[in-house]
N, C-alpha and C positions, 0 to 999 in steps of 0.2 A: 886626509885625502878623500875619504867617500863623502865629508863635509863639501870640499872643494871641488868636487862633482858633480855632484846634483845643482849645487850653485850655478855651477855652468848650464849643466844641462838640462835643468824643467823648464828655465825660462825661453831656450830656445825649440824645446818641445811644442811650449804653445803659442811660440813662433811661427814653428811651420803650421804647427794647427789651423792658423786663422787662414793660410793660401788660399786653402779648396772652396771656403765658406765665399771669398770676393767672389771668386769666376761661378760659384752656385747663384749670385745673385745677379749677375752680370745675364746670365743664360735664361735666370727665370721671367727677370722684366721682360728681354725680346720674346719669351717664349709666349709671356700674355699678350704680345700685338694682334692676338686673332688672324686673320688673313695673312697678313704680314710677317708673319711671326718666324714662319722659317727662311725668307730672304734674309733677315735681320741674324736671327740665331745665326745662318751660316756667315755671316757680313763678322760676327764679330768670333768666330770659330777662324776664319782666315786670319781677321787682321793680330788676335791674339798667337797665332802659329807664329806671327811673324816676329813678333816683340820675344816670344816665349826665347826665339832660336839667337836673337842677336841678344837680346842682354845675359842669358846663360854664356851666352860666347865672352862676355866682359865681365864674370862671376870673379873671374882673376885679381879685379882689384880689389873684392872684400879679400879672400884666401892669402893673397899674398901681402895685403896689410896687416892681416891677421898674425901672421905668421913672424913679419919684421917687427910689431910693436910686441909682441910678445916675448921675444928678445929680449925687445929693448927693457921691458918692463923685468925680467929676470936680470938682468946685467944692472938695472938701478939708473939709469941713463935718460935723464929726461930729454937731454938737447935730441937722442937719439928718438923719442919715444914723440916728440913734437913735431917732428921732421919728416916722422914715418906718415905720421897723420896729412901735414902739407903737401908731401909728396904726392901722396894717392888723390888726393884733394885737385891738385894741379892739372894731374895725368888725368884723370876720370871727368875733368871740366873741357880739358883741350880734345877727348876722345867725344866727349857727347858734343861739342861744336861742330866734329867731321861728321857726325851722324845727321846731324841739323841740315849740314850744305850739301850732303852728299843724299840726301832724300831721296829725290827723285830716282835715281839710278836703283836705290835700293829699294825701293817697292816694283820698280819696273820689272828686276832681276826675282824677286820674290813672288810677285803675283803671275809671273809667267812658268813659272817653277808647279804651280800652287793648282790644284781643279780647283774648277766651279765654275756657275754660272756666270756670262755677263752684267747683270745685275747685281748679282753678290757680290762679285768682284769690285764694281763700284764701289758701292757701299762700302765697300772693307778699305778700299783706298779713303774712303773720304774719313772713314774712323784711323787710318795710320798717319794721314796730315795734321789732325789733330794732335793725335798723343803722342810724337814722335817730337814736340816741346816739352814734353816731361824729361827726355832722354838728360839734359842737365840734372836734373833733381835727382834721377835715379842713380846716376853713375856717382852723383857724388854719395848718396847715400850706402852706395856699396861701401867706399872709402868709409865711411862712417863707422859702417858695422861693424868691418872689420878693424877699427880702431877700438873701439870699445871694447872688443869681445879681447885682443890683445892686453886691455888693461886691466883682464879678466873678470870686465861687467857686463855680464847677459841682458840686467833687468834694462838697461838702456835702451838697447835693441828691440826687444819686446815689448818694450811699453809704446817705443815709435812704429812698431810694423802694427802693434793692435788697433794705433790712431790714423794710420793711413788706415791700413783698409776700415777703419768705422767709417771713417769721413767719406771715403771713396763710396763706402755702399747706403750712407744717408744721402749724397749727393747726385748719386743713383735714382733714388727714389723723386729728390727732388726735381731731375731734369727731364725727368723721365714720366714718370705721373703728374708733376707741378706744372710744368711745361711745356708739357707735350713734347719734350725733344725724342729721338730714337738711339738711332748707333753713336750720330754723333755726342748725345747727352753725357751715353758711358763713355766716348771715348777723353770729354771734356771733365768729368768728373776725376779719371786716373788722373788728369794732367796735375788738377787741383789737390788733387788725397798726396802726392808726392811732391808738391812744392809745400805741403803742410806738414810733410813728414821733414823734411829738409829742413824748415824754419824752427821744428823742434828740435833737431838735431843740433843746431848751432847755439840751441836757448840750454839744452844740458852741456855745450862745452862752455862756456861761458859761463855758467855758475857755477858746475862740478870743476870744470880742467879748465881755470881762466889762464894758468902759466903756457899752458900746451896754445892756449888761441893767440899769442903773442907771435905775429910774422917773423919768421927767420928771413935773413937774406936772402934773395933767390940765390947767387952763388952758393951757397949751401944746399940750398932746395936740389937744383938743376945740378950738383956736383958731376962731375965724369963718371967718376968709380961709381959713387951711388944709385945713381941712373941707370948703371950699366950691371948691377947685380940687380937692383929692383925689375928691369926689362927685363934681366934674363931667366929669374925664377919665373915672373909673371907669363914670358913667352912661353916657359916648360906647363906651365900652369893652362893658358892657351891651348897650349896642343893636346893637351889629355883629354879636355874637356870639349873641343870639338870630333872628337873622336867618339868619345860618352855619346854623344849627341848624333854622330852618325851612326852606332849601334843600336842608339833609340828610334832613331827614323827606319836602320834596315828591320829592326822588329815591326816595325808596322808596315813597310812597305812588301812586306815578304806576306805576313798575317793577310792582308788585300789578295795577294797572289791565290791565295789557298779559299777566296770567296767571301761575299757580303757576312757568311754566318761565321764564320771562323774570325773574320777580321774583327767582329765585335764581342764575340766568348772573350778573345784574349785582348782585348780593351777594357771587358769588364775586370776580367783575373787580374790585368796589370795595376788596375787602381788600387788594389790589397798589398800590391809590391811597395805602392808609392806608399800606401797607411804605414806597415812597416818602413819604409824609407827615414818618415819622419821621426821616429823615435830615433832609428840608430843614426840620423844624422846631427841631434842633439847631442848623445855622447859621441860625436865625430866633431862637434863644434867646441866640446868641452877639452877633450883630448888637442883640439889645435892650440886653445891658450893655456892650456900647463903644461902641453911638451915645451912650448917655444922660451915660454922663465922658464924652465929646468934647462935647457940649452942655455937661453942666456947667463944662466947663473953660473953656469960651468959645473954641473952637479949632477952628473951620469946616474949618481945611486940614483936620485931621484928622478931621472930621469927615466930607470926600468921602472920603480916603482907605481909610477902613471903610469907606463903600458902597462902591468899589471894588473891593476885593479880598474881600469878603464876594459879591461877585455873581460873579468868577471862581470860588470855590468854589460859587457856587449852579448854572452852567454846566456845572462839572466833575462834580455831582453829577445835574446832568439828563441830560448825556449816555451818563454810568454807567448810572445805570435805561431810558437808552432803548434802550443795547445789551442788557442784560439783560434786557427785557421783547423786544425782537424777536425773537431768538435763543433764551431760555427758555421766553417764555408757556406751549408747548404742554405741556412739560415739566410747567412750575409748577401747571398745571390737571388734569393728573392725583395731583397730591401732593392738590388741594384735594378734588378728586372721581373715582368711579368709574364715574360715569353717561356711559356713552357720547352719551346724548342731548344731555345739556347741556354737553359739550365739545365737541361740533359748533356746539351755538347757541350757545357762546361765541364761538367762530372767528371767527362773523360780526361779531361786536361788539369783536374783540381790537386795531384798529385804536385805537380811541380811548384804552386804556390805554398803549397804545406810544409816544403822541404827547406823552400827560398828564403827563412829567415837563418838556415844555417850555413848555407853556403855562401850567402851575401853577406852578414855583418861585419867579419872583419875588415872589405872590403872597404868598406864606411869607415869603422875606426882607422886604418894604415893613414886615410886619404887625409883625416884628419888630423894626425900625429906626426904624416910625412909634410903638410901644411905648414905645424907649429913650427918645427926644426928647416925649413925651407930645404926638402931635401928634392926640389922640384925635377932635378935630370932622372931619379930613381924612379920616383913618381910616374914622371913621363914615359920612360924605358918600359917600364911594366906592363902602362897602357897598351904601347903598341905591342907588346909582344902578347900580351891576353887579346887583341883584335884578329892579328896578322897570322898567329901561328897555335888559335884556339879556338874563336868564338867560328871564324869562316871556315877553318877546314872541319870542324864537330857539324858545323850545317851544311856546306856542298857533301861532303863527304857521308850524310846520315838522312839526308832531304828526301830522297826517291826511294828512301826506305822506309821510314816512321815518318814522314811527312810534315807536319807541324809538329809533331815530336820532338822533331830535332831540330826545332826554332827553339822551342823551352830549352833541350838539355843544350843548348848552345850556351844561350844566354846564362843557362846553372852554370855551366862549365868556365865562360867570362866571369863572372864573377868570383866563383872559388879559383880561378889561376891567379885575378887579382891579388887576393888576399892571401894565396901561397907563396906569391913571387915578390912581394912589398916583405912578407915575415921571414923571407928566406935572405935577401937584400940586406934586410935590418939587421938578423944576426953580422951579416957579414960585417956593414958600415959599424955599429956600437956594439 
C-alpha cells in the first residue's frame, strides 16, 4: 500500500510543481518590456484570471473520469474502463466547441466583471481570442488525466504536463524575444504547449492502451443510463467547485476591503497555502485512484485500508509544512518580498498559515477518496454546508471585531468543517 502511494503520489507532486514555474515565466518576459511592461503584465494578469476561473469550473471532467475509470479498472472491466475514457473524450470536445462559439459573450461578461485599464483590457482581450483555441486541447486533456490516473498511472500525466509547460515556456522565449511578439506571443504559445500536450497524449494511448483507443459505438458512448450518472456525478462535482471558487474570489475581494496593504500580506501568506496545496493534493490524487479499484473491486477491507494509510501520509505531510512554516515563514517572506512594511503586517497574520496545514489536509484527502468512490452528492452536500452555515457566519459574524482575523479563521474554519463533515458522512455511508 505505501508502495502504491507514493506511485501515485510523487509523480503528481511534481505535477503540480511545474504550474507556478509557466505563469513565473509568462510574468517575467512582460515584466522585461521596459516601458511596457506593466500594461502587458496586467494584459495577461486579466486574461489569465479568466482562463484560470472557466477551466477550473470544467476540472470535473478529469475528477469524475478519474473516479469512473478507477472503477472500472478495480471491477477488471475493460469495455467499462474504454468507455469511461471516450465518454469524457466526447463531453470535453462538445464543451470546448461551446466555449469556441460562445466567445464573445464570455469575455464580454468577464472583462466587464474584471478592473482595469482601457488599454489593459484590450490587450487582455486580444490575448483570450487567441488561447481560447486551445479550449479543445485542454478540455480533452482533462479527460486524459483523469483516465490515466484511473488506470492508476501518474508517470503519464506527469511526463505530459512537464512537456506542455517546457514547450509553452520555450515557445515563450521564442515569440517573445525571437519575434518580437508581446501578450499575443504568450497567449499563442499556450495554444501550441496544449495541442503538443494533446498529440502526446493520444501517442501514449496508442502504444500503452491500443485496446482502450479502439471506437465504441456511439450508442454505447451516448447510452441514457450512462450519460445520465456520468452528468450527474460531474454536475455534483460542478457545484463544489464553483463554490471553492467563490470562496477563493470572496477571500480576496474582502482582503481588498480591508486596503492596498492587507490585500497583498495575505496574497503573499496565500501562495504558502497553495505550496502546501500541492503536496496534499498529490496524495488527494493518489487516494482518487485506489479508493475507486477498492470500490470497484467490491473490497471495503481494502477499501478502509487506503483511507488509512493515505491519512498517515496526509499527517506526515501536515506536520512537515507545519514545521516549516514555524521555523521558515520569516525567511520565506523575505524571498516573497522586500517591503519592510508588509513583512511586519505579515507577522501579525503568520499564525494562521502555520496552523493551515492541519486544518486543511483532510480536506484534500476526503475530496480525493470522495472523487474515487464517486460519492459526488456527499461531496457536494458538505461544500455547501462548510460555505452556507460556516465559512459566512464565522466572517459577518467575527468581521467588525478581529477584522481580517476573521477572513483567516473563516477560511481555517471552511476547511476544517470540510474535512469533519466528508469523515463524519463517511463513517455513516462505509
Amino acid at each position: 500500500m505505501n508502495r502504491q502511494i507514493l506511485r501515485l503520489a510523487v509523480p503528481n507532486i511534481i505535477t503540480n510543481l511545474t504550474v507556478p514555474l509557466l505563469g513565473m515565466a509568462d510574468f517575467a518576459l512582460m515584466g522585461h518590456l521596459k516601458a511596457e511592461s506593466a500594461l502587458y503584465v496586467g494584459a495577461i494578469a486579466l486574461g489569465t484570471t479568466v482562463f484560470n476561473v472557466v477551466y477550473v469550473s470544467f476540472a470535473f471532467l478529469r475528477m469524475g473520469t478519474g473516479g469512473f475509470t478507477a472503477q472500472a479498472y478495480g471491477e477488471g472491466n475493460e469495455d467499462k474502463m474504454a468507455l469511461s475514457l471516450q465518454r469524457s473524450l466526447l463531453a470535453g470536445f462538445v464543451m470546448a466547441l461551446l466555449l469556441v462559439l460562445l466567445q464573445y459573450p464570455i469575455q464580454y461578461i468577464a472583462f466587464s466583471i474584471l478592473d482595469g485599464g482601457q488599454t489593459v483590457k484590450n490587450l487582455a482581450r486580444q490575448y483570450f481570442y487567441i488561447r481560447i483555441y486551445a479550449a479543445p486541447a485542454t478540455l480533452l486533456l482533462y479527460g486524459f488525466y483523469g483516465w490515466f490516473l484511473g488506470m492508476q498511472n501518474a508517470k503519464i500525466p506527469m511526463i505530459i504536463a512537464i512537456t506542455v509547460n517546457a514547450v509553452n515556456i520555450g515557445l515563450n522565449f521564442l515569440f517573445v524575444l525571437g519575434f518580437g511578439m508581446k501578450s499575443e506571443g504568450v497567449a499563442l504559445a499556450s495554444v501550441a504547449a496544449q495541442y503538443s500536450g494533446l498529440i502526446l497524449a493520444f501517442v501514449f494511448l496508442l502504444v500503452k492502451y491500443k485496446r482502450y483507443a479502439v471506437p465504441r459505438k456511439l450508442k454505447y458512448i451516448a447510452a441514457a443510463g450512462e450519460l445520465k450518472m456520468f452528468f450527474g456525478v460531474n454536475g455534483d462535482i460542478f457545484i463544489r467547485t464553483v463554490l471553492l471558487i467563490l470562496v477563493l474570489a470572496f477571500f480576496t475581494g474582502r482582503s481588498a476591503y480591508y486596503g492596498e496593504k492587507i490585500l497583498a500580506v495575505n496574497t503573499i501568506l496565500f501562495q504558502f497555502f497553495l505550496l502546501f496545496s500541492y503536496f496534499a493534493d498529490g496524495f488527494a490524487y493518489a487516494g482518487e485512484a485506489l479508493a475507486g479499484k477498492a470500490k470497484g473491486s467490491g473490497n471495503i477491507q481494502l477499501l478502509h485500508k487506503t483511507v488509512r494509510y493515505l491519512f498517515r501520509y496526509g499527517w506526515a505531510v501536515a506536520f512537515l509544512a507545519f514545521v516549516a512554516f514555524l521555523t521558515g515563514l520569516p525567511w520565506f517572506l523575505k524571498i516573497m518580498t522586500n517591503d519592510v512594511e508588509l513583512i511586519s503586517i505579515a507577522g501579525n497574520y503568520s499564525f494562521w498559515i502555520t496552523v493551515i496545514p492541519f486544518t486543511g489536509f483532510a480536506a484534500f484527502l476526503w475530496d480525493g477518496i470522495y472523487i474515487g468512490v464517486t460519492a459526488s452528492k456527499t461531496m457536494r452536500n458538505t461544500m455547501i454546508f462548510s460555505v452556507l452555515f460556516v465559512f459566512l457566519p464565522a466572517y459577518y459574524g467575527l468581521s467588525h471585531i478581529i477584522g481580517n482575523h476573521a477572513l483567516w479563521l473563516a477560511f481555517e474554519l471552511f476547511l476544517l468543517a470540510r474535512g469533519i463533515s466528508m469523515w463524519v458522512m463517511w463513517k455513516k455511508t462505509f
